[in-house]
C-alpha positions as CSV (number, residue, x, y, z in Angstrom):
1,X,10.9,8.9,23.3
2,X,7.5,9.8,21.6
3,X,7.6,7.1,18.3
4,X,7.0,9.7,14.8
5,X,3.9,9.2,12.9
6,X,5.3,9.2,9.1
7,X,4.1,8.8,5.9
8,X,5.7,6.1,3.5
9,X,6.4,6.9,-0.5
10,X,7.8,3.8,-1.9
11,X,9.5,4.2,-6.0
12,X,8.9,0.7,-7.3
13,X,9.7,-0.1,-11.4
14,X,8.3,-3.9,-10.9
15,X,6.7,-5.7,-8.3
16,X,6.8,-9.3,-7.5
17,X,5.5,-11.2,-4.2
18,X,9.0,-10.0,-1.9
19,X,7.6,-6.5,-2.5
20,X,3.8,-7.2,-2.0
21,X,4.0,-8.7,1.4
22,X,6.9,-5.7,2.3
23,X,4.1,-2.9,1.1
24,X,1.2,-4.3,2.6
25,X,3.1,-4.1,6.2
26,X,3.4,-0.6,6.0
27,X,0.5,1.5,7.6
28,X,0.8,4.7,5.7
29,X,2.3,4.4,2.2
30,X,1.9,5.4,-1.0
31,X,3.5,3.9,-4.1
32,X,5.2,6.2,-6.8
33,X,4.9,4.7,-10.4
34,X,7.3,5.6,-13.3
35,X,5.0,5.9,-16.2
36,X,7.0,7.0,-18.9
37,X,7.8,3.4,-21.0
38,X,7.3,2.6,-24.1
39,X,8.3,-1.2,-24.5
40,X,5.6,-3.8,-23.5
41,X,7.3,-5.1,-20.7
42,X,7.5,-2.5,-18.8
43,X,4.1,-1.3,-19.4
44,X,2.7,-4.5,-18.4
45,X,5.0,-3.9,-15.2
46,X,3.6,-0.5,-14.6
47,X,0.0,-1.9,-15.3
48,X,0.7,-4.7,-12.3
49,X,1.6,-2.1,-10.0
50,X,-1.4,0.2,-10.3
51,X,-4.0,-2.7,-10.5
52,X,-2.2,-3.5,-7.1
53,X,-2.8,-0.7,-5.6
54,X,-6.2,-0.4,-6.3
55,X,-6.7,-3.8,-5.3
56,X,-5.0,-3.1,-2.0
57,X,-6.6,0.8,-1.5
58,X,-3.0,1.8,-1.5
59,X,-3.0,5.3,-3.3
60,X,-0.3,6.0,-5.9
61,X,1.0,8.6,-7.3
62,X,2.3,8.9,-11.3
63,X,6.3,10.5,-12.2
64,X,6.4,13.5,-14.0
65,X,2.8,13.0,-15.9
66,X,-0.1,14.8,-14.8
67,X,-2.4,13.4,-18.2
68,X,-1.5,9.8,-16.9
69,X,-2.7,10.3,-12.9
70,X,-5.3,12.0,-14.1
71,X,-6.3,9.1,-16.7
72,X,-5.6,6.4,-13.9
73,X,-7.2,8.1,-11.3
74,X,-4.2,8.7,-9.1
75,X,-3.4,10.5,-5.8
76,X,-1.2,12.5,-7.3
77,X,1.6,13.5,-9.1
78,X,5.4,13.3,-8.5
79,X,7.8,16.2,-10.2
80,X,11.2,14.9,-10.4
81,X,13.8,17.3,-9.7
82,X,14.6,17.9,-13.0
83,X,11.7,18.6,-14.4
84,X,11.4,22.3,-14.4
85,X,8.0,22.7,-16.3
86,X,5.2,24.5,-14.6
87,X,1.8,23.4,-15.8
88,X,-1.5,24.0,-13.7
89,X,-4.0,21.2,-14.8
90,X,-7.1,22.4,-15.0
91,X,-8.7,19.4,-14.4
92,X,-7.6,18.2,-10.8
93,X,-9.4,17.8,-7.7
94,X,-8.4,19.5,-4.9
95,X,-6.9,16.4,-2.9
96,X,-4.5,15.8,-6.2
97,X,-1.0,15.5,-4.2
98,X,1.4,17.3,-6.4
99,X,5.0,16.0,-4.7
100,X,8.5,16.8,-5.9
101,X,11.7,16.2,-5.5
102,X,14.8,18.8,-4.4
103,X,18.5,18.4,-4.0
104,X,18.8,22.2,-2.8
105,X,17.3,25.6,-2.1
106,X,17.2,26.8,-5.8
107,X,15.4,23.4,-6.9
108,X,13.1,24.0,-3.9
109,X,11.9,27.5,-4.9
110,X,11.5,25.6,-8.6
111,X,9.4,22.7,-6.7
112,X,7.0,25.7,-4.8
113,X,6.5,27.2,-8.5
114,X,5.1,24.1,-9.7
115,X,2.7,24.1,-6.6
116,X,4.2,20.7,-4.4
117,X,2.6,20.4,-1.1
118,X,5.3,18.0,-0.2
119,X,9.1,18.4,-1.2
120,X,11.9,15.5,-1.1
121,X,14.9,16.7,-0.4
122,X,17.6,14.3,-1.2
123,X,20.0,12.7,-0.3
124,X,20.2,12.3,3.3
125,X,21.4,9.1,3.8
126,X,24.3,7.2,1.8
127,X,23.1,4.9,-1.2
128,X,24.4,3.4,-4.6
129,X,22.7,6.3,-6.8
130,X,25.0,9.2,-5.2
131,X,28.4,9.5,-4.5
132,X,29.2,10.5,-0.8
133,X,30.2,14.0,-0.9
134,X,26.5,14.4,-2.5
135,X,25.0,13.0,0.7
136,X,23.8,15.6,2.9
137,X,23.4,13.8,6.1
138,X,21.0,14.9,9.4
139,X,22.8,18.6,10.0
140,X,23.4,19.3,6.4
141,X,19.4,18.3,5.6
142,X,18.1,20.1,8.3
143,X,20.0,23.5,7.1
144,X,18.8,23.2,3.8
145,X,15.5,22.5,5.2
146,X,14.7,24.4,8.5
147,X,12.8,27.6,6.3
148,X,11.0,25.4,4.2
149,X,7.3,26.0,4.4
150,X,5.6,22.6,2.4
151,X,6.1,19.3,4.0
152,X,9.5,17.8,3.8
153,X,10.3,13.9,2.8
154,X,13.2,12.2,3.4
155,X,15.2,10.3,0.6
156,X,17.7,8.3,-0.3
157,X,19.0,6.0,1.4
158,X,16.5,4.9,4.0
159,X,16.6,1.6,5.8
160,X,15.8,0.5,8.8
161,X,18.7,1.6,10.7
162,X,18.5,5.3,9.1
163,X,14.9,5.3,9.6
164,X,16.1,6.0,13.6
165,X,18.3,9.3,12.9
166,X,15.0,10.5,11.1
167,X,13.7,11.3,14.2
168,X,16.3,14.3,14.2
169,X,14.6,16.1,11.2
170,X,11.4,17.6,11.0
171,X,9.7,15.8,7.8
172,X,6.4,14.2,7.4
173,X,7.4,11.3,5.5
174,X,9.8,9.3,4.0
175,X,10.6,7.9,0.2
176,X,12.8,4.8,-0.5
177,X,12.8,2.3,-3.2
178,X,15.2,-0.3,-2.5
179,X,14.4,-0.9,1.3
180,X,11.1,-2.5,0.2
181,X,12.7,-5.1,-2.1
182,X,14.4,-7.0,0.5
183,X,13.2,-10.2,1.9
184,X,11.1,-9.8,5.2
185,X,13.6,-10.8,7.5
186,X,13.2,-7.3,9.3
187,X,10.7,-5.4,11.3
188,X,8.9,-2.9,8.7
189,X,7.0,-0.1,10.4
């Protein structure tokens, strides 16, 4: 069977050694970097992250805050599904990635308004954040999915027994968050 090429978007809040060694495994990945704190703690948090990243040349991307990936000199942008605002920056380049996130067809056509090149659509897999009639699974995914014209990413609940039934959908990449946190007892790709 021909092995996928994918591209790897990894949500991380903190980042400690587990998570270093897990990220730096990965051939093609970008980290996605909640922003939006206030309390010192987390802001030294986010700060570790994106001085990370640089270090490593692994791009990132900022939630929901075009001013801030601008500032920090970011990949891009990711639009949370929720975020219905449209705002055209003025000041991007042309490689800024603007990503989003979808749980449907409606929040799609909201996610091509706001200009995404590449659209989550989540989620496809079982995980603690929904409960399981939310989760769409491979047939249910690739319905909502199949007229989609951007680039579709896989979310929610990927691991690396899910990562396998990926290869039944047609998306470009893949997002998780807590697949990265776990000790390196496994084989990353």
């Amino acid at each position: 069977m021909k092995q996928m090429h994918l591209k790897h978007y990894v949500f991380i809040n903190t980042i400690n050694e587990v998570i270093k060694k897990n990220i730096v495994k990965f051939k093609d990945i970008n980290i996605v970097v909640n922003i939006d704190h206030h309390d010192e703690k987390n802001i030294k948090s986010e700060l570790d992250i994106i001085i990370f990243a640089k270090k490593n040349r692994i791009p990132f991307l900022i939630k929901n805050n075009f001013k801030k990936a601008i500032q920090l000199k970011a990949k891009g942008v990711f639009i949370e599904s929720n975020n219905k605002k449209v705002m055209r920056p003025l000041n991007i380049k042309k490689d800024f990635l603007i990503m989003g996130s979808a749980h449907c067809q409606l929040e799609y056509y909201n996610k091509c308004k706001q200009n995404c090149k590449i659209i989550s659509l989540s989620p496809i897999f079982n995980n603690n954040k929904y409960s399981k009639n939310r989760i769409l699974h491979v047939l249910k995914f690739n319905l909502i999915s199949r007229n989609w014209k951007t680039q579709i990413c896989a979310l929610g609940g990927i691991n690396e027994k899910t990562l396998k039934k990926i290869r039944q959908t047609k998306v470009s990449s893949v997002a998780f968050s807590s697949y990265i946190s776990k000790k390196p007892n496994y084989h990353l790709r």
